[in-house]
Biopython code that builds the backbone (N, CA, C, O; Angstrom):
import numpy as np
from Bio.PDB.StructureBuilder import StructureBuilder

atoms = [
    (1, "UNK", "N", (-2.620, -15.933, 10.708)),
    (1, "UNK", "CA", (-3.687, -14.929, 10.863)),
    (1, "UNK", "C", (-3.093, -13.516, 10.759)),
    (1, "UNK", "O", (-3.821, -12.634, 10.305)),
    (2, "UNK", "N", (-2.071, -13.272, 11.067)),
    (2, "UNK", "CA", (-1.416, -12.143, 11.787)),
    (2, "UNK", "C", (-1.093, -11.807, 9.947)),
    (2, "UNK", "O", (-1.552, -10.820, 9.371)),
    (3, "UNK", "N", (-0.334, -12.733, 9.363)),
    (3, "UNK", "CA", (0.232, -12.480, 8.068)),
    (3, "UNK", "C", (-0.996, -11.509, 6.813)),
    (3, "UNK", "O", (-0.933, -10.511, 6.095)),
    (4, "UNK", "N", (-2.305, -12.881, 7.271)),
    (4, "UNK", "CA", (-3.418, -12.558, 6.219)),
    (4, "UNK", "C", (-3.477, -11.069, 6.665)),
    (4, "UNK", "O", (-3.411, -10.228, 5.769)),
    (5, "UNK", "N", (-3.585, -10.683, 7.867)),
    (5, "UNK", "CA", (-4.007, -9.192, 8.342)),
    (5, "UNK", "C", (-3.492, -7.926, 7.201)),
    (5, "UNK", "O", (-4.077, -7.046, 6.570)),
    (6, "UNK", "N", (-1.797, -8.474, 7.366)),
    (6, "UNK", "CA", (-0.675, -7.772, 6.721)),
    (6, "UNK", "C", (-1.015, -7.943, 5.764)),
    (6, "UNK", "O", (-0.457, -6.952, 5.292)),
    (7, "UNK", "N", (-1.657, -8.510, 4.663)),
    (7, "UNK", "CA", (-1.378, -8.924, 3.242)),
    (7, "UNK", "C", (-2.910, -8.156, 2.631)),
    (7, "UNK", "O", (-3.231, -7.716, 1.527)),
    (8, "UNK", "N", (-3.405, -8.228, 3.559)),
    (8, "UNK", "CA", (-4.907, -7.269, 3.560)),
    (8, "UNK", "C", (-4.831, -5.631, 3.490)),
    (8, "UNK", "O", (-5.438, -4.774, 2.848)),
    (9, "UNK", "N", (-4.067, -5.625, 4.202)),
    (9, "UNK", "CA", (-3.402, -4.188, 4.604)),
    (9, "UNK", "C", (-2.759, -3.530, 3.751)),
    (9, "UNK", "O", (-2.927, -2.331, 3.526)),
    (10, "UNK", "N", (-1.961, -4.264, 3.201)),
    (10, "UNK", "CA", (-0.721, -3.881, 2.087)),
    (10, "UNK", "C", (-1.951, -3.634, 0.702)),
    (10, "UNK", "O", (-2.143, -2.681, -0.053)),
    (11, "UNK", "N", (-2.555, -4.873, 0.826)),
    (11, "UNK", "CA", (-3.591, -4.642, -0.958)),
    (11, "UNK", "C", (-4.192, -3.370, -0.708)),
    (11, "UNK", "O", (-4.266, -2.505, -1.581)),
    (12, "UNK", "N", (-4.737, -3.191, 0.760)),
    (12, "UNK", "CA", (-5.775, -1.760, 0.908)),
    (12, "UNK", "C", (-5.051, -0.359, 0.465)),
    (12, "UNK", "O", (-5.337, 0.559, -0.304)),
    (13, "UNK", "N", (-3.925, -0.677, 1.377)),
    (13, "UNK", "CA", (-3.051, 0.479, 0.999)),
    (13, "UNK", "C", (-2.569, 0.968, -0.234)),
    (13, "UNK", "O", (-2.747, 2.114, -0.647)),
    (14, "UNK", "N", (-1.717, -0.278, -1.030)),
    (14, "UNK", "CA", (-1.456, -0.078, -2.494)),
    (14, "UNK", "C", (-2.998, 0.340, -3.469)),
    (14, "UNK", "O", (-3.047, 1.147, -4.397)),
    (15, "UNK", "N", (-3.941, -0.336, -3.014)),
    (15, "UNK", "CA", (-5.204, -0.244, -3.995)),
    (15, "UNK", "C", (-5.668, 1.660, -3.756)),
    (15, "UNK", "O", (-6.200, 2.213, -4.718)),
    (16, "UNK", "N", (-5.473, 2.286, -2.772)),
    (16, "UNK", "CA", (-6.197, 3.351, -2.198)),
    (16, "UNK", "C", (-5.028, 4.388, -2.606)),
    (16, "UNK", "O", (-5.211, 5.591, -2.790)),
    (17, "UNK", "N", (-3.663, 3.639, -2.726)),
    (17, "UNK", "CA", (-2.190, 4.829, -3.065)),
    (17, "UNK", "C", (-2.581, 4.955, -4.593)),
    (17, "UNK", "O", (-2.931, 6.004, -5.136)),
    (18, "UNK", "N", (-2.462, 3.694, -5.211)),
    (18, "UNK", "CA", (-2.645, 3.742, -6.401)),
    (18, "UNK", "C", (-3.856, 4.062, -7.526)),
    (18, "UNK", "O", (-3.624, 4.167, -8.731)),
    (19, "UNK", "N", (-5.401, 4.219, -6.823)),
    (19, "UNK", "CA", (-6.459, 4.937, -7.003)),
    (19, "UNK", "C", (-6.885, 5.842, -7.759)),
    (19, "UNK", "O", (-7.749, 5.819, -8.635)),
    (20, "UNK", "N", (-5.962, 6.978, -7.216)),
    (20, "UNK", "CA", (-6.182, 8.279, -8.213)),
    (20, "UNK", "C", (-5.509, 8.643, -9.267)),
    (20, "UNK", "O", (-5.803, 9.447, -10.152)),
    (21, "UNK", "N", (-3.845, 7.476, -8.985)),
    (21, "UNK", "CA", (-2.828, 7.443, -10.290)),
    (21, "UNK", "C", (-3.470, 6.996, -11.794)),
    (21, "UNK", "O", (-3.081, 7.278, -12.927)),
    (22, "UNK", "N", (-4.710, 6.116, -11.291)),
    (22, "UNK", "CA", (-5.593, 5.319, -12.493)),
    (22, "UNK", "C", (-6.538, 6.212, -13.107)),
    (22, "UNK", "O", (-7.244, 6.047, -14.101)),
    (23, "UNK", "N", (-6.398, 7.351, -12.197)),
    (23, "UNK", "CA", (-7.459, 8.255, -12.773)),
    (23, "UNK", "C", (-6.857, 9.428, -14.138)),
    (23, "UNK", "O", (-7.607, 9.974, -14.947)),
    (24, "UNK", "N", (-5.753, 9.543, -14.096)),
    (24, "UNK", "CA", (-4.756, 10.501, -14.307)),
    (24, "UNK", "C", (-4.701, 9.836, -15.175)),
    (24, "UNK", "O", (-5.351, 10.224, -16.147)),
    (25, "UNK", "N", (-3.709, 8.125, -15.374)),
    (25, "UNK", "CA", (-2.940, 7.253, -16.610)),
    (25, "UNK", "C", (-4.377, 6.086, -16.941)),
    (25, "UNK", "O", (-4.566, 4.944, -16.523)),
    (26, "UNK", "N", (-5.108, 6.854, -17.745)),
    (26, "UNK", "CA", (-6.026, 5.816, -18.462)),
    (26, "UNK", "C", (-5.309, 4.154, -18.690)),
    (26, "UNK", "O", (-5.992, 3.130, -18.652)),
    (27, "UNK", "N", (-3.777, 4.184, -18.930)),
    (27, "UNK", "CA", (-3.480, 2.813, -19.192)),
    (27, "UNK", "C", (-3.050, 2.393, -18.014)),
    (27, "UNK", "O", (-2.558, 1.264, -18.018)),
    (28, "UNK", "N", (-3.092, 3.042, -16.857)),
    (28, "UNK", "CA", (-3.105, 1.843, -16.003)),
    (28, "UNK", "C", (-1.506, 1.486, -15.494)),
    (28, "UNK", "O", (-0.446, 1.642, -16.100)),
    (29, "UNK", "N", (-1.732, 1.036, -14.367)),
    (29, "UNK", "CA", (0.012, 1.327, -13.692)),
    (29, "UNK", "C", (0.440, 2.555, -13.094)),
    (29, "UNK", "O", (-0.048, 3.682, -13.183)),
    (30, "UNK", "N", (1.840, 1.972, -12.218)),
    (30, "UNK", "CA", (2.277, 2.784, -11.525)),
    (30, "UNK", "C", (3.230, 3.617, -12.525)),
    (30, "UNK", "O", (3.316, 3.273, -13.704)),
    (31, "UNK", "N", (3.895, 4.652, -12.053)),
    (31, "UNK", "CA", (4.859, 5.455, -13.046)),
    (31, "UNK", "C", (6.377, 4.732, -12.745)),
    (31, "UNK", "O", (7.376, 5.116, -13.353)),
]
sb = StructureBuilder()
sb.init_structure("model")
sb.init_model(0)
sb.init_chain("A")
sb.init_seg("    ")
for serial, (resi, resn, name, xyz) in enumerate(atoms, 1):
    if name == "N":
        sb.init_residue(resn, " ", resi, " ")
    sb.init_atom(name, np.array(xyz, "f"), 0.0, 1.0, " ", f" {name:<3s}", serial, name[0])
structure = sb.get_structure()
């Protein structure tokens, strides 16, 4: 349970860091 929490957390975080980078690089990805 504790793990799923973490693994939830991590997607939210990466999805919300990586967000506005997608807005900037039409193709997509990190730099």
């Amino acid at each position: 349970m504790l793990r799923t929490a973490l693994l939830l957390g991590g997607l939210v975080l990466a999805l919300s860091a990586c967000g506005p980078r997608y807005e900037y690089r039409p193709g997509g990805g990190p730099p």
